[in-house]
N, CA, C and O atoms as a Maestro MAE file, in Angstrom:
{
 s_m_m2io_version
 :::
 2.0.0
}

f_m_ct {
 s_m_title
 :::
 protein
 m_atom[276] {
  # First column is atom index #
  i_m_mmod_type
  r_m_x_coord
  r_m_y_coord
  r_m_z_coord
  i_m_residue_number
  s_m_chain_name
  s_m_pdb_residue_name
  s_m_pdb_atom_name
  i_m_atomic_number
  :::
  1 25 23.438 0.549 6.220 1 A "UNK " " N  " 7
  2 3 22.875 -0.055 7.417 1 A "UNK " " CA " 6
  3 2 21.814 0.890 7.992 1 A "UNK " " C  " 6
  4 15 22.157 2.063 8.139 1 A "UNK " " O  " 8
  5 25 20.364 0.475 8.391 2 A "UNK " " N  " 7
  6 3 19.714 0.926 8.769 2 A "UNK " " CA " 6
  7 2 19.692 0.990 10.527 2 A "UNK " " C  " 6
  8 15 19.728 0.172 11.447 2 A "UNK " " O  " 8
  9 25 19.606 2.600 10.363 3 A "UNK " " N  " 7
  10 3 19.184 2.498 12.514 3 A "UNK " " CA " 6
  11 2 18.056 2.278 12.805 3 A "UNK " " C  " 6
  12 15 17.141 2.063 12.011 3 A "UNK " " O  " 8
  13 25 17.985 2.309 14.113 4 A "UNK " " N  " 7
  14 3 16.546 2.160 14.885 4 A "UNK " " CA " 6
  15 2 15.602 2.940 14.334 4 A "UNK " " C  " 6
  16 15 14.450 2.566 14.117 4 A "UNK " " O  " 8
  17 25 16.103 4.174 14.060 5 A "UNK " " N  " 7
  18 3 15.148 5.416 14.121 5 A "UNK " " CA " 6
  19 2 14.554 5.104 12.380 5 A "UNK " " C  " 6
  20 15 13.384 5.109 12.000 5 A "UNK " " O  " 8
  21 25 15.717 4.868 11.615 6 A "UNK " " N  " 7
  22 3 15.173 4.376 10.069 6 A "UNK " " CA " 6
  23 2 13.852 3.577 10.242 6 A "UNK " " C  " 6
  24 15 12.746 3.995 9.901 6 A "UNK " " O  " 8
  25 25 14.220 1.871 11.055 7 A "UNK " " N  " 7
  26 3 13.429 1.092 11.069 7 A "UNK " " CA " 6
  27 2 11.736 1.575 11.431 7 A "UNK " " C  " 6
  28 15 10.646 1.677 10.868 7 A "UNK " " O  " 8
  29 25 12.289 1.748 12.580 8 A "UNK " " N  " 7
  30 3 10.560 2.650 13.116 8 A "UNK " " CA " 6
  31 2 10.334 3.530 12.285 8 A "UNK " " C  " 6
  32 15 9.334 4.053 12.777 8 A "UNK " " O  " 8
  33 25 10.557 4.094 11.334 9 A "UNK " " N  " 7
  34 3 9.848 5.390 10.406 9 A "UNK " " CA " 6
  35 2 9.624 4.591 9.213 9 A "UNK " " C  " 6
  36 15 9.003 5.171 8.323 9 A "UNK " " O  " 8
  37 25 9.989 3.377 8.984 10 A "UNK " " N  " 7
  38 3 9.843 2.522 7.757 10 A "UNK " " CA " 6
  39 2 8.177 1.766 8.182 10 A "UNK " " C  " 6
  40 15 7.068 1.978 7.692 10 A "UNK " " O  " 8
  41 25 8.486 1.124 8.950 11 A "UNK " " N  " 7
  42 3 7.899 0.324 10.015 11 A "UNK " " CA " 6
  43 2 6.500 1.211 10.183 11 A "UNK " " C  " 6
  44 15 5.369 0.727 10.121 11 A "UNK " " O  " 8
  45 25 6.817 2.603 10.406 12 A "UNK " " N  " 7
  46 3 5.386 3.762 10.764 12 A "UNK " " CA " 6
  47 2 4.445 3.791 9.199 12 A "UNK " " C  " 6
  48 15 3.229 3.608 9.134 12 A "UNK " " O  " 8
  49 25 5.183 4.012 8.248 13 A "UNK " " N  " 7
  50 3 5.000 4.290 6.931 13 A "UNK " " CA " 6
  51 2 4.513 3.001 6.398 13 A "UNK " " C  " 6
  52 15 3.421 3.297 5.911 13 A "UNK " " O  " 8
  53 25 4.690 1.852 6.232 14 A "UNK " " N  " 7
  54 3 4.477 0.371 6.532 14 A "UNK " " CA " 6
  55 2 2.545 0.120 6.629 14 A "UNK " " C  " 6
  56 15 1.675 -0.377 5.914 14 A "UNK " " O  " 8
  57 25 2.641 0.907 8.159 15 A "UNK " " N  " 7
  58 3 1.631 0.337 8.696 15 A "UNK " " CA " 6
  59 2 0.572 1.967 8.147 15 A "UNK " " C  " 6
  60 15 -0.633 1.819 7.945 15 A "UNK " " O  " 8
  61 25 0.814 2.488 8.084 16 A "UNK " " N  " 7
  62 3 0.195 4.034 6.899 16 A "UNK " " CA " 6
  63 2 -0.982 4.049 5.662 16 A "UNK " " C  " 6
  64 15 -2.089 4.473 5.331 16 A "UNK " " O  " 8
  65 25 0.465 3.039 5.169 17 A "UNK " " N  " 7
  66 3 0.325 2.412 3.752 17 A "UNK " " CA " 6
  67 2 -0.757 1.089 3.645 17 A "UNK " " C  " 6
  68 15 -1.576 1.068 2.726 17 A "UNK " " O  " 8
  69 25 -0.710 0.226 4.437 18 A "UNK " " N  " 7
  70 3 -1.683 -1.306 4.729 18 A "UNK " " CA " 6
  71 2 -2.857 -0.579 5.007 18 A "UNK " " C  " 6
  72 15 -3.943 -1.007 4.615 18 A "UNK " " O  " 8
  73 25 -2.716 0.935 5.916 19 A "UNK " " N  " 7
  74 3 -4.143 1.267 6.187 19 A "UNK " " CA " 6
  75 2 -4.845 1.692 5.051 19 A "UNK " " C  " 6
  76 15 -5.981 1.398 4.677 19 A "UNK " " O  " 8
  77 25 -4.083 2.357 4.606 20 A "UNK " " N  " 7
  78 3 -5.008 3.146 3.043 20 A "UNK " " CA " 6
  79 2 -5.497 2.120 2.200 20 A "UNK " " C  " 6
  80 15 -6.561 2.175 1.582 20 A "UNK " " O  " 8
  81 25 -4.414 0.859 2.188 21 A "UNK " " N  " 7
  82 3 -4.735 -0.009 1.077 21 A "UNK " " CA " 6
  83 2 -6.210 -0.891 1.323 21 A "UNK " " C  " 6
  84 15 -6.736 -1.468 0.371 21 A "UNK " " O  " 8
  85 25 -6.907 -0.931 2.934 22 A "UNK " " N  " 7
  86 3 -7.481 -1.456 2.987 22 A "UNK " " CA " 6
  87 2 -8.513 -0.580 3.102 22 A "UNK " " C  " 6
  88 15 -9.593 -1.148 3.265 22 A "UNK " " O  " 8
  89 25 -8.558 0.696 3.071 23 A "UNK " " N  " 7
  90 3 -9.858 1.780 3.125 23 A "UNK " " CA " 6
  91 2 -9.982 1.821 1.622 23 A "UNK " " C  " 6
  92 15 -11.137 1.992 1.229 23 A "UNK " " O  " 8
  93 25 -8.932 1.686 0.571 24 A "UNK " " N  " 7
  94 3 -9.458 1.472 -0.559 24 A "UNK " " CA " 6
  95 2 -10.195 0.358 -1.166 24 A "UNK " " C  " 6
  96 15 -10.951 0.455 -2.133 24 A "UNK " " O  " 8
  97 25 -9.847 -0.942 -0.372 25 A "UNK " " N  " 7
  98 3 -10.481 -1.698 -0.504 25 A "UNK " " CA " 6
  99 2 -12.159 -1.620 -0.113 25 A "UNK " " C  " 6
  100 15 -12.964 -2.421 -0.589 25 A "UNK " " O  " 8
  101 25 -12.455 -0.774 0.614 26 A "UNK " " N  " 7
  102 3 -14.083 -0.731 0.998 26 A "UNK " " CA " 6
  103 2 -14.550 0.331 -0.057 26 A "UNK " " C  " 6
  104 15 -15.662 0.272 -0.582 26 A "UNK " " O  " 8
  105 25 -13.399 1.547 -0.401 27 A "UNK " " N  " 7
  106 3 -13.883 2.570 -1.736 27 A "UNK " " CA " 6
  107 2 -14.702 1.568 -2.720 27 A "UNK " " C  " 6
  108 15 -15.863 1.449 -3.111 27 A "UNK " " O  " 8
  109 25 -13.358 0.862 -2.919 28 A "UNK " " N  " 7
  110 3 -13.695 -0.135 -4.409 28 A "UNK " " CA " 6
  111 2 -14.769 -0.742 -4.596 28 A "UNK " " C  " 6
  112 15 -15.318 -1.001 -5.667 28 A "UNK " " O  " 8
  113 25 -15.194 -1.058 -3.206 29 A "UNK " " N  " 7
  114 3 -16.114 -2.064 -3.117 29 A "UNK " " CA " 6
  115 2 -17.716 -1.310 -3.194 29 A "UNK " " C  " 6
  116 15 -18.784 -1.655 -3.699 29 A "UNK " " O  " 8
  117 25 -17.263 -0.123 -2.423 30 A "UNK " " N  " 7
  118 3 -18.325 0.987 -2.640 30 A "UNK " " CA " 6
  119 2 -18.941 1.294 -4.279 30 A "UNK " " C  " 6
  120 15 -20.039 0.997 -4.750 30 A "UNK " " O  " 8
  121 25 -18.119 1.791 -4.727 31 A "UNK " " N  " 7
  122 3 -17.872 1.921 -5.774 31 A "UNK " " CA " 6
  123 2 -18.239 1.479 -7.291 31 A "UNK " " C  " 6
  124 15 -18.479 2.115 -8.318 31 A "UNK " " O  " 8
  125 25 -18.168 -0.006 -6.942 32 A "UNK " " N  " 7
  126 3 -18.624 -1.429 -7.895 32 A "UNK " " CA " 6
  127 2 -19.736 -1.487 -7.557 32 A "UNK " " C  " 6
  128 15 -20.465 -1.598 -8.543 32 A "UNK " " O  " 8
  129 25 -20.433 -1.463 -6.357 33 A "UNK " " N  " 7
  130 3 -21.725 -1.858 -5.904 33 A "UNK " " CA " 6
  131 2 -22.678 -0.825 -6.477 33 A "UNK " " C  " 6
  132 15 -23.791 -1.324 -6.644 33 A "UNK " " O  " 8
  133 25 -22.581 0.931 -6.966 34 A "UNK " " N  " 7
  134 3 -23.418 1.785 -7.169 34 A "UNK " " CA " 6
  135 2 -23.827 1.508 -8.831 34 A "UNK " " C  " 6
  136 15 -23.032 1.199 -9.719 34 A "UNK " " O  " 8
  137 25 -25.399 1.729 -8.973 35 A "UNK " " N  " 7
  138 3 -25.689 1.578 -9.933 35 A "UNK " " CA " 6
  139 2 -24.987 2.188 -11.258 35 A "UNK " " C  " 6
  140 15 -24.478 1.496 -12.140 35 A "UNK " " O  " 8
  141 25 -25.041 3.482 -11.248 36 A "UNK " " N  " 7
  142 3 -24.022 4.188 -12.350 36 A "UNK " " CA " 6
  143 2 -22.258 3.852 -12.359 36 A "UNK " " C  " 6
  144 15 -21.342 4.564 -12.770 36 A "UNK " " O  " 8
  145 25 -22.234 2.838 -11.897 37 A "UNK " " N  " 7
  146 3 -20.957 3.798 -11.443 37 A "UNK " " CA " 6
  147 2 -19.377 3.704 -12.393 37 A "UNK " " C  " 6
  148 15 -19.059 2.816 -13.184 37 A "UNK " " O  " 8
  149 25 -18.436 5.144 -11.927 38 A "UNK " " N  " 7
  150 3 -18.007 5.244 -12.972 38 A "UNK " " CA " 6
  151 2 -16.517 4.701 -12.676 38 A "UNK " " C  " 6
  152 15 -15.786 4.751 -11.687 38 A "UNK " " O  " 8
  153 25 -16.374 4.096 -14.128 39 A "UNK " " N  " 7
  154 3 -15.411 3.102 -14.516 39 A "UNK " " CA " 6
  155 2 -13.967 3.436 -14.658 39 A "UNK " " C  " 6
  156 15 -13.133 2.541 -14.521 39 A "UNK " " O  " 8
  157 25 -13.573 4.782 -14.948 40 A "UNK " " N  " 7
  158 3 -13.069 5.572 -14.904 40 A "UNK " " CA " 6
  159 2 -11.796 5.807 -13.340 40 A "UNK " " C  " 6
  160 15 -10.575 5.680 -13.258 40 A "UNK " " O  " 8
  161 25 -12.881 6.191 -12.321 41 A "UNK " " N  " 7
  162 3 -12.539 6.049 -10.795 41 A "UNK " " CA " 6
  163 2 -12.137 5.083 -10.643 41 A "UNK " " C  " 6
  164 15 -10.964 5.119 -10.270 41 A "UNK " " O  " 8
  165 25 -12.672 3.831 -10.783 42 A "UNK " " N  " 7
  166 3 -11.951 2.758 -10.679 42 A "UNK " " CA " 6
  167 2 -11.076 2.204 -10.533 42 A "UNK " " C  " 6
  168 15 -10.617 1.570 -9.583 42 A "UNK " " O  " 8
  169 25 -10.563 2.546 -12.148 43 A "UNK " " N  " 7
  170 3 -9.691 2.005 -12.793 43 A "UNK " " CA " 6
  171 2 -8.264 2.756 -11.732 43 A "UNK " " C  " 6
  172 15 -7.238 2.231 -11.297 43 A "UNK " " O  " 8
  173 25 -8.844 4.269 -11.603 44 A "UNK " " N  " 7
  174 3 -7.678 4.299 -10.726 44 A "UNK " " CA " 6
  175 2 -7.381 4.134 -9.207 44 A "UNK " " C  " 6
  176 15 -6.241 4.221 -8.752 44 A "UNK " " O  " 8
  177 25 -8.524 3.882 -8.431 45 A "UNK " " N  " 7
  178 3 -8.714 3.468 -7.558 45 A "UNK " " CA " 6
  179 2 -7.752 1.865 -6.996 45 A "UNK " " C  " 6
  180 15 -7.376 1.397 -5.921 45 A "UNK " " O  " 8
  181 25 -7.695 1.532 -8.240 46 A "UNK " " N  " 7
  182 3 -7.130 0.085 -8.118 46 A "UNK " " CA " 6
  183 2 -6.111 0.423 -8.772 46 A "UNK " " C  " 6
  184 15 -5.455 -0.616 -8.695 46 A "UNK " " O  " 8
  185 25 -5.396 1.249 -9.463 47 A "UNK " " N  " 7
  186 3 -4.398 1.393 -9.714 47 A "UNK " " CA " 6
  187 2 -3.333 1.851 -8.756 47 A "UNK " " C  " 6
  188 15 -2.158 1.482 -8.741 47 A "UNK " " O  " 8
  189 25 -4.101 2.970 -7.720 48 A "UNK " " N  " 7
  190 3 -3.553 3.567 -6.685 48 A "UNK " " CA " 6
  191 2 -2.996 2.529 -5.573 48 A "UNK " " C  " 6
  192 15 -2.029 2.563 -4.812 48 A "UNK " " O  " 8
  193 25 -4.119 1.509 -5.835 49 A "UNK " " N  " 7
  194 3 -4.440 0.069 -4.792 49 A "UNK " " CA " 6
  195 2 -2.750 -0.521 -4.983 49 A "UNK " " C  " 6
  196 15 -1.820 -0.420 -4.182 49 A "UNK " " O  " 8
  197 25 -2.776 -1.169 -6.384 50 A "UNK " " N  " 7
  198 3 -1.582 -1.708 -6.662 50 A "UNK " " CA " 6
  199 2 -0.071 -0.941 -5.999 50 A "UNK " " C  " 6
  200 15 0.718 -1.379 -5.162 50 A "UNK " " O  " 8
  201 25 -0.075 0.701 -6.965 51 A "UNK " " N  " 7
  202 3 0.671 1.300 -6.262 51 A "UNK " " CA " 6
  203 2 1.396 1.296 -4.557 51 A "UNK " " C  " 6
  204 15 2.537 1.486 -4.137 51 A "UNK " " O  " 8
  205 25 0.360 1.045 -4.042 52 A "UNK " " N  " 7
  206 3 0.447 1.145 -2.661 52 A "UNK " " CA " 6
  207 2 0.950 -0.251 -2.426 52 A "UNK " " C  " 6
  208 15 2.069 -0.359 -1.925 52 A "UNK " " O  " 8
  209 25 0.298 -1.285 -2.708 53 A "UNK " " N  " 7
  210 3 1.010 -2.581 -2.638 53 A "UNK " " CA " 6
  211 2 2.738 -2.361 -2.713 53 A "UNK " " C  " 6
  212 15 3.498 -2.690 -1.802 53 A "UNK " " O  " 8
  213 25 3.133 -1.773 -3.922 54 A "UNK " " N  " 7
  214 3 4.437 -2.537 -4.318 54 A "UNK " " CA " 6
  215 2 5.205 -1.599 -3.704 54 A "UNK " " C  " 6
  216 15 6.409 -1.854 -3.752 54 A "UNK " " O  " 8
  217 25 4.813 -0.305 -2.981 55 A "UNK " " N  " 7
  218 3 5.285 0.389 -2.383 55 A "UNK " " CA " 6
  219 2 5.760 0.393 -0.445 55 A "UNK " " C  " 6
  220 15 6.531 0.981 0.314 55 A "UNK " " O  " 8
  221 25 4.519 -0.865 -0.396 56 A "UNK " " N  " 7
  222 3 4.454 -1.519 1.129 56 A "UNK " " CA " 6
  223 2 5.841 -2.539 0.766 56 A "UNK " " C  " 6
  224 15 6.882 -2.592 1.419 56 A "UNK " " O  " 8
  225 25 5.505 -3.296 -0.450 57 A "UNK " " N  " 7
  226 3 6.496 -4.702 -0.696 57 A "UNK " " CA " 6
  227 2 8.099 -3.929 -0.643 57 A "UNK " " C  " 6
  228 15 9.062 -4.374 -0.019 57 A "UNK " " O  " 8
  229 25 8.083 -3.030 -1.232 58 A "UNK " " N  " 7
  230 3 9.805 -2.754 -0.945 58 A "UNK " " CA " 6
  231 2 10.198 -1.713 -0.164 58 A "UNK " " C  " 6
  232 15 11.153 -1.035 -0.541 58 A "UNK " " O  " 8
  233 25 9.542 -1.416 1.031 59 A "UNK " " N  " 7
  234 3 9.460 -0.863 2.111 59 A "UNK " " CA " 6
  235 2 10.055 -2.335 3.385 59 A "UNK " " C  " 6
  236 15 10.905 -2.403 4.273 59 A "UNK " " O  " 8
  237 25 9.015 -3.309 2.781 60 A "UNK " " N  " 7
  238 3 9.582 -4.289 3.795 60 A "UNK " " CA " 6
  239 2 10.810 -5.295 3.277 60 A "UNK " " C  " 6
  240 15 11.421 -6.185 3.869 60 A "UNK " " O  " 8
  241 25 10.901 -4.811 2.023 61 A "UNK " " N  " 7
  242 3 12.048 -5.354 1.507 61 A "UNK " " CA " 6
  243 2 13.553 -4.639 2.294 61 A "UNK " " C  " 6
  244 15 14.611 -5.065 2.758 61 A "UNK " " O  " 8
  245 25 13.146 -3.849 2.177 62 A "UNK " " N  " 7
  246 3 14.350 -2.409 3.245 62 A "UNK " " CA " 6
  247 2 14.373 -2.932 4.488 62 A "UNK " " C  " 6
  248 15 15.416 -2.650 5.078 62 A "UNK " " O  " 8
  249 25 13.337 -3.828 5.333 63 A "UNK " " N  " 7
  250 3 13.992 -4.182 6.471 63 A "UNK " " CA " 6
  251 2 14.408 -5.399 6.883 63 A "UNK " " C  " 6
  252 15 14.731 -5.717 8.027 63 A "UNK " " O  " 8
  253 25 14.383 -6.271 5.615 64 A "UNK " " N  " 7
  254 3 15.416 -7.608 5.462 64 A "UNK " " CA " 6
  255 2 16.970 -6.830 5.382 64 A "UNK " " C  " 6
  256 15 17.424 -5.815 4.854 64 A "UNK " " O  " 8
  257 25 17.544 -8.083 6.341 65 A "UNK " " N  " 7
  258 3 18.727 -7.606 6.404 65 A "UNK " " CA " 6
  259 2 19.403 -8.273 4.882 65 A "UNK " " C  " 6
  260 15 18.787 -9.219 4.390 65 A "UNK " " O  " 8
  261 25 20.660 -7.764 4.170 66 A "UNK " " N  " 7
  262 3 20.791 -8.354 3.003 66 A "UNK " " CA " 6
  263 2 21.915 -9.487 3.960 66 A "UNK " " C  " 6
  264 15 22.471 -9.099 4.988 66 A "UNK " " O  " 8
  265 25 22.095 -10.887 3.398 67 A "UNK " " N  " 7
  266 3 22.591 -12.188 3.590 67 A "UNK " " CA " 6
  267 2 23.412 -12.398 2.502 67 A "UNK " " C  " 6
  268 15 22.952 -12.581 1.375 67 A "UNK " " O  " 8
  269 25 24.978 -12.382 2.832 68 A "UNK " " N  " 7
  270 3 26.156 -12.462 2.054 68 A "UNK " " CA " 6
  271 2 25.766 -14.230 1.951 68 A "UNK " " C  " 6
  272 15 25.466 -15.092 2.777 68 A "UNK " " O  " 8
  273 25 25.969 -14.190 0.415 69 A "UNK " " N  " 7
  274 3 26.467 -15.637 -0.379 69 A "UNK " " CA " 6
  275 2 26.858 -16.561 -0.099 69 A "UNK " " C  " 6
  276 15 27.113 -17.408 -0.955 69 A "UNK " " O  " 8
  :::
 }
 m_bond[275] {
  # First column is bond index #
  i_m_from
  i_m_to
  i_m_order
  :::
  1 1 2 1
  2 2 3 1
  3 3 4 2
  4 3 5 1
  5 5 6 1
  6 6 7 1
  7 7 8 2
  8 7 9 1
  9 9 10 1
  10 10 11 1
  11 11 12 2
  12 11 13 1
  13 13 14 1
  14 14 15 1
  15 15 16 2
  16 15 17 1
  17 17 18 1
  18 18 19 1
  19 19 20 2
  20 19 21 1
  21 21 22 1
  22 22 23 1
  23 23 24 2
  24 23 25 1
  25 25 26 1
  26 26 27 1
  27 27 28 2
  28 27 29 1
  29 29 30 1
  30 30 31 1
  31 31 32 2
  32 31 33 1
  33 33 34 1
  34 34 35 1
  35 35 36 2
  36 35 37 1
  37 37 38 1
  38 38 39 1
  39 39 40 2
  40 39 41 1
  41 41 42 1
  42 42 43 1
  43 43 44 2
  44 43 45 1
  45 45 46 1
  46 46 47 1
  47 47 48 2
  48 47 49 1
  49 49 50 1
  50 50 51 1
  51 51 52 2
  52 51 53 1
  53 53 54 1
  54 54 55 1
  55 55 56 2
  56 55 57 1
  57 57 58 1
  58 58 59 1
  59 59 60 2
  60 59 61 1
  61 61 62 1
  62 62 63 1
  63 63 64 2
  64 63 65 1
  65 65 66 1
  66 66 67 1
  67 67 68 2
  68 67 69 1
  69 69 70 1
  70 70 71 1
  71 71 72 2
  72 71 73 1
  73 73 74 1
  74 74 75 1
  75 75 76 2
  76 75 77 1
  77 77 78 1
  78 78 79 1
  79 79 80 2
  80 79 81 1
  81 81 82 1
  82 82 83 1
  83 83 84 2
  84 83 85 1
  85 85 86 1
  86 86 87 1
  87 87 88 2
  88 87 89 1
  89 89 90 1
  90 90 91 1
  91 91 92 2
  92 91 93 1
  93 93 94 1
  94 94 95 1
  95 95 96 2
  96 95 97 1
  97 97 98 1
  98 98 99 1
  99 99 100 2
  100 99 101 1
  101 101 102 1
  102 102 103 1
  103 103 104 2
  104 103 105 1
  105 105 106 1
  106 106 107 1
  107 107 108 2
  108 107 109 1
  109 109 110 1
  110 110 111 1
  111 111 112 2
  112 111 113 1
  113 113 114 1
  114 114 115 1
  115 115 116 2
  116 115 117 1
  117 117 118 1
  118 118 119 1
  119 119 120 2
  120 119 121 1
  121 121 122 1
  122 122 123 1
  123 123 124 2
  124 123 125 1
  125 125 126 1
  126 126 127 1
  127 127 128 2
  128 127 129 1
  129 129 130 1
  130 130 131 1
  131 131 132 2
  132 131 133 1
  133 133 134 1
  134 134 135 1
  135 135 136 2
  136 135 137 1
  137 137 138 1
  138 138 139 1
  139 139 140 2
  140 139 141 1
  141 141 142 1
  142 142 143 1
  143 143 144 2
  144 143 145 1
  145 145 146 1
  146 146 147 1
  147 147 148 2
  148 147 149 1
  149 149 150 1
  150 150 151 1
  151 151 152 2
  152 151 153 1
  153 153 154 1
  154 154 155 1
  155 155 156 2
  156 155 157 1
  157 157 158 1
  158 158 159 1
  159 159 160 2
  160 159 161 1
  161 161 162 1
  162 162 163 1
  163 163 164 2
  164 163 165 1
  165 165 166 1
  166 166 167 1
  167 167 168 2
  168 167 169 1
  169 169 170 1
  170 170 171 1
  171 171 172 2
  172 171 173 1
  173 173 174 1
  174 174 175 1
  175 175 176 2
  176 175 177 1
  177 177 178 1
  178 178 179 1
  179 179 180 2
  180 179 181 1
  181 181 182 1
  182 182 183 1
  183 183 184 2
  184 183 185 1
  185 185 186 1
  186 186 187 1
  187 187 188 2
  188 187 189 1
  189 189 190 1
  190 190 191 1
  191 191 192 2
  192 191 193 1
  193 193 194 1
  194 194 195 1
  195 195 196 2
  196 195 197 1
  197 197 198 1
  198 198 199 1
  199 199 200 2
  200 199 201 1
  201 201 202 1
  202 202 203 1
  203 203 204 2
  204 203 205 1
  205 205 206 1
  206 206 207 1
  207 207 208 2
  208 207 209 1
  209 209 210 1
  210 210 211 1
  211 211 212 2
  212 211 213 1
  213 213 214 1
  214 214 215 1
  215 215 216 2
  216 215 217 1
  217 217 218 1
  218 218 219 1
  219 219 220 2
  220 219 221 1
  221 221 222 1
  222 222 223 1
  223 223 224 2
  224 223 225 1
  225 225 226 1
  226 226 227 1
  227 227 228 2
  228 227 229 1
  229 229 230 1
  230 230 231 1
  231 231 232 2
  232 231 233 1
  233 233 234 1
  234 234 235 1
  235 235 236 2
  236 235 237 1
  237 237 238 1
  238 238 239 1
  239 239 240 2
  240 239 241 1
  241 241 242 1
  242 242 243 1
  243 243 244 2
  244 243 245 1
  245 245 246 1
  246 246 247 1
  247 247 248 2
  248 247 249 1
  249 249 250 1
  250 250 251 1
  251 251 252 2
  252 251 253 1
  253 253 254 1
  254 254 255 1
  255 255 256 2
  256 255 257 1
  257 257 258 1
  258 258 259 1
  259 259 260 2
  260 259 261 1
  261 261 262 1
  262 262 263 1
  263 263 264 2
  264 263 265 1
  265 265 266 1
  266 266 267 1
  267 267 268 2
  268 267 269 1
  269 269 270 1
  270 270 271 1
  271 271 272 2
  272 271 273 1
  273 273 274 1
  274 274 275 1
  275 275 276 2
  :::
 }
}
């Protein structure tokens, strides 16, 4: 069972995580738009992207309460 203090530090980390994911979203975009640019960065740029996704998704999975059968 999660406390208050869990929730809000989940909840802090949550909203951390959505931020980065969307400053990477302007990297990326940066990024794609430059003439040279390298493919390389990218690849992990959006890998990091994903990362961060599935790392937000079961973060908020942790603050569903679980529902007996």
């Amino acid at each position: 069972m999660l406390t208050a203090d869990d929730i809000e530090a989940i909840q802090t980390r949550i909203i951390e995580l959505q931020t980065e994911h969307r400053d990477l979203d302007a990297v990326i975009e940066r990024v794609s738009d430059t003439v040279g640019r390298d493919e390389l960065l990218l690849r992990r740029l959006k890998k990091r992207k994903l990362q961060l996704k599935d790392s937000i998704t079961l973060m908020q999975m942790r603050l569903i309460p679980d529902i007996p059968a």
